[in-house]
DRENGU-30013 format. One record per residue: x, y, z of N, C-alpha, C in turn; residue in three letters. Coordinates in steps of 0.1 Angstrom, whole numbers, plus 5000, padded with zeros to 4 digits. Example, Ala and Ser with C-alpha at 12.3 -4.5 7.8 and 13.67 -1.06 7.14 Angstrom:
2
513249435078512349555078513249675078ALA 512849785071513749895071512950005079SER 
END
This chain:
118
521749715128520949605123519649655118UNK 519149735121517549815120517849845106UNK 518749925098519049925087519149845076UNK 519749755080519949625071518449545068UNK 518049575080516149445080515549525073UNK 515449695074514849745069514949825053UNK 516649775050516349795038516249645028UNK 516549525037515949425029514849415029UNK 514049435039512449465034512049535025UNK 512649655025512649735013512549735002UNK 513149584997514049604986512749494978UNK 511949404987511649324983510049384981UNK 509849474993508549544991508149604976UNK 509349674973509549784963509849704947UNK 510049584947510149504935508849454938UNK 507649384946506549364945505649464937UNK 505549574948505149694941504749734926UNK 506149754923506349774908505849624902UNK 506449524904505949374895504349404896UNK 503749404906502149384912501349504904UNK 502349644906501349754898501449764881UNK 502749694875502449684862501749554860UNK 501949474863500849384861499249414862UNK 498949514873497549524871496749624865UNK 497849714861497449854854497649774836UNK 498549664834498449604821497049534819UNK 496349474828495149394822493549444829UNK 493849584832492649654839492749744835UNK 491249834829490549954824491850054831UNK 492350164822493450284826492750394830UNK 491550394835490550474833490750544849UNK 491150424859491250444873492550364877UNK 493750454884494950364884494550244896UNK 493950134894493850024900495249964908UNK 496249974902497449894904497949974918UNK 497750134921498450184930497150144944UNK 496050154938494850164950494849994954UNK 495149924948494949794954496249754963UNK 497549824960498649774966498849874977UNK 498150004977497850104988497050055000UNK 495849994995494949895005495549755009UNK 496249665003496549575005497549555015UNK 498249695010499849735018499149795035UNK 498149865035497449895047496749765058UNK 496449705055496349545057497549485061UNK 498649515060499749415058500049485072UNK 500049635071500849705080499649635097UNK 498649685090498049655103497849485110UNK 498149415105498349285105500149245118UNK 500949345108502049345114502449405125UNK 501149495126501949635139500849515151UNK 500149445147499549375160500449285164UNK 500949165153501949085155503349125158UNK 503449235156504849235153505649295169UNK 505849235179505949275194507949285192UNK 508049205182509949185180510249285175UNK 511049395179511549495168512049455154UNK 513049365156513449345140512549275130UNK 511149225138510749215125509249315118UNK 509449375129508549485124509549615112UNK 510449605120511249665110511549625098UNK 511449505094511949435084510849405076UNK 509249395078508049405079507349515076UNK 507449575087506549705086507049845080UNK 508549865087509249955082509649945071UNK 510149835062510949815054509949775043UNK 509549625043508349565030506949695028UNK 506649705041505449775041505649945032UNK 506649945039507150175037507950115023UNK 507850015019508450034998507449994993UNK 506349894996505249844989504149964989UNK 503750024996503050094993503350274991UNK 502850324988503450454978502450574980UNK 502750674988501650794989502150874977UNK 503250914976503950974964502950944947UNK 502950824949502250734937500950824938UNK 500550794951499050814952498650944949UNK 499151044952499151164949499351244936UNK 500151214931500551184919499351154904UNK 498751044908497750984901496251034906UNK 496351114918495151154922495151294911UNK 496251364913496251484903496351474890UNK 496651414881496751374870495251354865UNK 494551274872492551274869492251374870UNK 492451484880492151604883492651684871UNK 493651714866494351754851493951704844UNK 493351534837492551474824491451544827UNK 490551614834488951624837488851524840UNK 489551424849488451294855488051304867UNK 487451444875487051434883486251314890UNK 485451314888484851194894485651074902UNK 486051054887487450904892488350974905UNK 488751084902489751174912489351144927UNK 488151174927487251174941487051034948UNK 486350974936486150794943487550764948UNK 488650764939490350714942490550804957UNK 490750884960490950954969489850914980UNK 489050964981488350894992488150754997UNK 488050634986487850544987489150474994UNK 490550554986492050534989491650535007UNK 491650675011491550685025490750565030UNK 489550595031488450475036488750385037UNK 489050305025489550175028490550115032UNK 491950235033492950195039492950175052UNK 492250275060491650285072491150155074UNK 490050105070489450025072490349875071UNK 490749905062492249775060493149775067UNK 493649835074494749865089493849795096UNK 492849815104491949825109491749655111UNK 491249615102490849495098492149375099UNK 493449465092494849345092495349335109UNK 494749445111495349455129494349345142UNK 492949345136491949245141492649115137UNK 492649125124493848915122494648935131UNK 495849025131496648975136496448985155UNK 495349065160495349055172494848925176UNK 494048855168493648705172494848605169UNK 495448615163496648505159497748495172UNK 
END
């Protein structure tokens, strides 16, 4: 059963994803991949929201394991961190990577505070 929740979460995470990152990489400056850093933080928030709530295995799995682990993307992240680093966009390279960490942190952090009051 752990399979099935968690690849329907999967499936739905991973079409957000994509829908959510071309949508925001189409109407925001290409200068900084926006689309992966906002669904990387948002997706950090979601996780930590759910690992507070989430006491039921299958719906953490279906939740956390599944929507969470397709919605957000280190692969991506990495990816796009090197590629600034290869244009000379240092700078951008550094803010995205640091700020990626930081704020994910901080957004686990924060989704886990909601959901520990709920």
């Amino acid at each position: 059963m752990d399979y099935i929740l968690v690849g329907v979460g999967g499936i739905f995470g991973s079409i957000l994803r994509y829908s959510l990152g071309k949508y925001i990489n189409k109407n925001i400056d290409k200068e900084f991949p926006f689309g992966t850093f906002i669904i990387n933080i948002s997706g950090a928030f979601l996780l930590g929201f759910v690992s507070a709530v989430g006491s039921n295995k299958n719906l953490y799995s279906l939740f956390g394991d599944g929507f969470c682990g397709a919605y957000t993307t280190f692969s991506t992240f990495m990816f796009e961190g090197v590629t600034l680093i290869k244009n000379n966009k240092n700078l951008n390279a550094m803010c995205y990577v640091i700020l990626s960490l930081a704020l994910g942190i901080i957004g686990y952090y924060l989704g886990n505070c909601v959901g520990s009051v709920i």
